[in-house]
N, C-alpha and C positions, 0 to 999 in steps of 0.2 A: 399540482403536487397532492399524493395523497396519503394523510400521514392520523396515526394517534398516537397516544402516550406511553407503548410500550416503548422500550429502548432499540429494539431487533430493528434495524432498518438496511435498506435496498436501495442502490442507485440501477437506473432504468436508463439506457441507450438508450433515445427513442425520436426519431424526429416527428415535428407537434402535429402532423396533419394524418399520423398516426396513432396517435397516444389514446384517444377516444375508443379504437377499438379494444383497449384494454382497460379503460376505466369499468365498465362495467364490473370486471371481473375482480379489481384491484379493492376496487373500494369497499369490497367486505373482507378483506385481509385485515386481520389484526397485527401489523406492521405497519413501518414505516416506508413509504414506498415513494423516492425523489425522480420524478421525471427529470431527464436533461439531453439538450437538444446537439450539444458542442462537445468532440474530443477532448478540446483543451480544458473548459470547464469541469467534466468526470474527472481528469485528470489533476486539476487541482482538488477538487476532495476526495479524490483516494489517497490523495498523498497527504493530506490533512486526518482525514477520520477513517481508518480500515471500516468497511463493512462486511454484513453477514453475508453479500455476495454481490456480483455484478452482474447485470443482465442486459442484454441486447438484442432488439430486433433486428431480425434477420434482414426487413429488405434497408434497414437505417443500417446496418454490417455491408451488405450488398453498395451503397450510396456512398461511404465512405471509402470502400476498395483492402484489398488484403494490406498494402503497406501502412497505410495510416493506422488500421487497427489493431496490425500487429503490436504496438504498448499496452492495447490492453488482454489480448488475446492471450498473447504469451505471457505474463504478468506472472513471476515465481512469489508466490504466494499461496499460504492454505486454503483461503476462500474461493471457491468457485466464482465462472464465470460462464454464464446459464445464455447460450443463444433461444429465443423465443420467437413464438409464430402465431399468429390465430388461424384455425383451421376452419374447414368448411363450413362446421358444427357450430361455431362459436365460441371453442374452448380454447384454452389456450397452453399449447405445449413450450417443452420447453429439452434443450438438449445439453449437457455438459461434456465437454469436449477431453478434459483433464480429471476427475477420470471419465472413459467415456460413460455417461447414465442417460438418462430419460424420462420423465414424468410429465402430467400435469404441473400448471405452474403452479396453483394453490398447495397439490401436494407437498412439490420440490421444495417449496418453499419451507410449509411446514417441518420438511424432514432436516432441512438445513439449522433452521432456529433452533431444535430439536441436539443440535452438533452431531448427527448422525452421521458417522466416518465416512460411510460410502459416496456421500456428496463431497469430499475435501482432499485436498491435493496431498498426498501425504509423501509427497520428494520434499514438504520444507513444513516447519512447525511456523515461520514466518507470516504475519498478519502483517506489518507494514511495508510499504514498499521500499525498497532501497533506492538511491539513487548515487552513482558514482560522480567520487563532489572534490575538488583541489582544495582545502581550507587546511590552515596549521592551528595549532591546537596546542596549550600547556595543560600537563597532568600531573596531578599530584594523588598520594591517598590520602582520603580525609585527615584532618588533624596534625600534617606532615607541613614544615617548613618550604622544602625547594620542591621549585615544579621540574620537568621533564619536556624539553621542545616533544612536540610532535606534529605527526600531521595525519589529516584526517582522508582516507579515501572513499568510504560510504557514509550514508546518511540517512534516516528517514528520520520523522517526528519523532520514532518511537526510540529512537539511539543511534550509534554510530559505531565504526567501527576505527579505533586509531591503533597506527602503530608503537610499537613498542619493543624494544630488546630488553627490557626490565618486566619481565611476565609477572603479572599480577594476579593474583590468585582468586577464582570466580567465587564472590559474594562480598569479595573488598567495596566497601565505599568510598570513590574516588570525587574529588574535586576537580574542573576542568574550566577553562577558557576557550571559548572558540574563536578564533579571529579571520577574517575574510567574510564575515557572510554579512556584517553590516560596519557603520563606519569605526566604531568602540567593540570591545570584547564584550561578547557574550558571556558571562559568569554563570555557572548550573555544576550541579552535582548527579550521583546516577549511582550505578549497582554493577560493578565489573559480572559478564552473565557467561562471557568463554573467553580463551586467550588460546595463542597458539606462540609457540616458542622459534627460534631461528633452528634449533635443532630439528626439528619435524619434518618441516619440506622445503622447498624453494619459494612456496609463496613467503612473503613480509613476513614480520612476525609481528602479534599486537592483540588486542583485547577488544572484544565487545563491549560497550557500554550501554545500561538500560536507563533511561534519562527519568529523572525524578518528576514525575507527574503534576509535586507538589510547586513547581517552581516554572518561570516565566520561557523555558528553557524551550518548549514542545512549540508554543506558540513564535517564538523569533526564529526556530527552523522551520515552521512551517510557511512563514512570510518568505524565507529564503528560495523553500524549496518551492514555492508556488507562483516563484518569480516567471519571467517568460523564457528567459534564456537558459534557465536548469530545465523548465518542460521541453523548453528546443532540443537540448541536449541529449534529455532521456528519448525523445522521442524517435530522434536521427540513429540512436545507436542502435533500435528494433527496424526503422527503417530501412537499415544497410543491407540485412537479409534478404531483401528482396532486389536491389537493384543487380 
């Protein structure tokens, strides 16, 4: 791992009998730069900690095969995710697929920390991942006596998404319970950030919630979601595309 004290950090696809031909280049990055050898490992900390991008070797992309990498490949989110290569020369390029670009990796890099638009997926303002999750859920807004059954059908660290026929109006502070993801309710509060009504469309109707940072709330979904059987689950439902 090669890492200093700025905050900007990179996970690295990389399998280890690889990773040498890129330290050279790496280790004068002023970033955070996490080598890791396992799908399922990247996968538990993307779902923990969004990064300023994801990167992968091409022949460690090639070794794994199209279906397995399809969760990270297709990954809806803003942050890019930079296929790499070492070339003849010794440099080391790098290709983004979503939107399609191309650089040096040192550039890319730079132009990334940088928030330079044209490296960033812009179908979604989204930095964490979602994961579609069965848990019920009580809601209330803050300072309100009765809760509201509900139930919860996405999820990341970063918030959720619950239904709701009572639309809540985005910047409410809501109180919440989440039940199924351990043995006792999770107790956390958050920031209603969209709602969508039953009048609108066919989908559910219900409210995003942004989860209060300040509270134990980020880290007991993130135990949840980095469980084996939600990774199983996100992972089969990118896997389907290909069989």
């Amino acid at each position: 791992m090669e890492q200093n004290t700025q905050k900007s950090h990179f996970y690295f696809l990389c399998q280890k009998k690889r990773q040498d031909l890129y330290r050279p280049i790496i280790r004068w990055l002023p970033y955070r730069v996490v080598f890791v050898e396992e799908l399922e490992q990247l996968l538990a900390y993307l779902l923990e900690t969004p990064p300023d991008a994801v990167l992968v070797d091409v022949v460690t992309n090639m070794r794994f095969g199209s279906a397995n990498m399809a969760p990270i490949l297709n990954i809806e989110v803003a942050w890019p995710v930079l296929l790499c290569n070492i070339t003849p020369d010794g440099s080391a390029q790098v290709m983004c697929m979503s939107p399609m670009k191309n650089d040096t990796l040192p550039a890319a890099l730079e132009a990334i920390v940088r928030k330079d638009a044209s490296w960033m997926n812009t179908r979604t303002p989204r930095r964490y991942i979602r994961v579609d999750v069965q848990c019920r859920c009580l809601l209330r807004r803050a300072g309100e006596e009765n809760w509201t059954k509900s139930n919860i059908l996405n999820m990341s660290s970063g918030g959720c998404f619950s239904v709701s026929y009572d639309l809540i109006v985005p910047g409410t502070m809501v109180e919440f319970e989440l039940l199924d993801i351990k043995s006792e309710p999770v107790y956390g509060h958050g920031q209603v950030t969209w709602g969508r009504s039953w009048d609108e469309s066919l989908a559910l109707p219900g409210v995003g919630i942004h989860f209060d940072e300040d509270t134990a709330v980020p880290q007991e979904v993130c135990m949840f979601l980095k469980s084996k059987d939600v990774i199983d689950r996100f992972c089969e439902k990118f896997r389907q595309q290909y069989l």
